[in-house]
N, C-alpha and C positions, 0 to 999 in steps of 0.2 A: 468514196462514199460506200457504207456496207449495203452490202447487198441481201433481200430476203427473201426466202424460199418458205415452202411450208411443207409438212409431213403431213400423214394420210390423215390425223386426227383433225385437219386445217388450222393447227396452232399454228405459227409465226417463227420461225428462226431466224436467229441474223448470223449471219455469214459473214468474219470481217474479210474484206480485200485489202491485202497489202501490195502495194505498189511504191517501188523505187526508182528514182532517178538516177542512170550510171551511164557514163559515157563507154561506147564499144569500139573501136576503130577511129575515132575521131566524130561517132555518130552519136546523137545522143537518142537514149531510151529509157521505157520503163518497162521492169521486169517485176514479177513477185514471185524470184529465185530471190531464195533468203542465203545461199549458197553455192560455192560455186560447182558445185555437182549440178543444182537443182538448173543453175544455168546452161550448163552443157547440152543436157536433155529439153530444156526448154529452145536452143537453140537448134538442137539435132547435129549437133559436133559427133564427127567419126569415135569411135574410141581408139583410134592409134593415128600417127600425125597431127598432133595439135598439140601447141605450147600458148598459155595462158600466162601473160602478167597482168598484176592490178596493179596500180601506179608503180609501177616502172621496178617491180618485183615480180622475178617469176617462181609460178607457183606448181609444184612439182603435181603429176595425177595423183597422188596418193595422198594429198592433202588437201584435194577438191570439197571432197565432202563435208571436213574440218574446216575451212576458210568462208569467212561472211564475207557476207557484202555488207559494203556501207553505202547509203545514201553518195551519190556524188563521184562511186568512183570511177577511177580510169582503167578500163580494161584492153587489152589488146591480144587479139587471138591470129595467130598463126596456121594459118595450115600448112603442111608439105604438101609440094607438087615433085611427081615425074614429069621428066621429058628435059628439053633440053633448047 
């Protein structure tokens, strides 16, 4: 549902909200990351130790920014641990 806000003159703006459905771990969510950069940030993923697939593709960092999301998909994020 878009959302409306107003500016100082009190006209009316609509503001669309985009929101998808994409499964993460096995969990399912809605995000409005149109990207998987915007996902990262909106997740607060480290920037080193972390490997991202979307259905059962993984997707290198350097093409985060470049890769949509689609409605529906299947994402699985890795983190690295130390220790032992």
């Amino acid at each position: 549902m878009p959302r409306v806000a107003s500016d100082n003159t009190g006209c009316s703006i609509f503001l669309c909200l985009y929101v998808m459905n994409v499964q993460i771990n096995n969990q399912d969510r809605q995000t409005e990351a149109r990207n998987l950069q915007d996902l990262a940030i909106e997740l607060q993923l480290p920037q080193k130790g972390v490997a991202v697939a979307i259905d059962n593709q993984m997707i290198p960092r350097g093409s985060w920014a470049q890769t949509a999301l689609q409605e529906g998909a299947r994402i699985v994020i890795i983190k690295a641990a130390c220790g032992g």
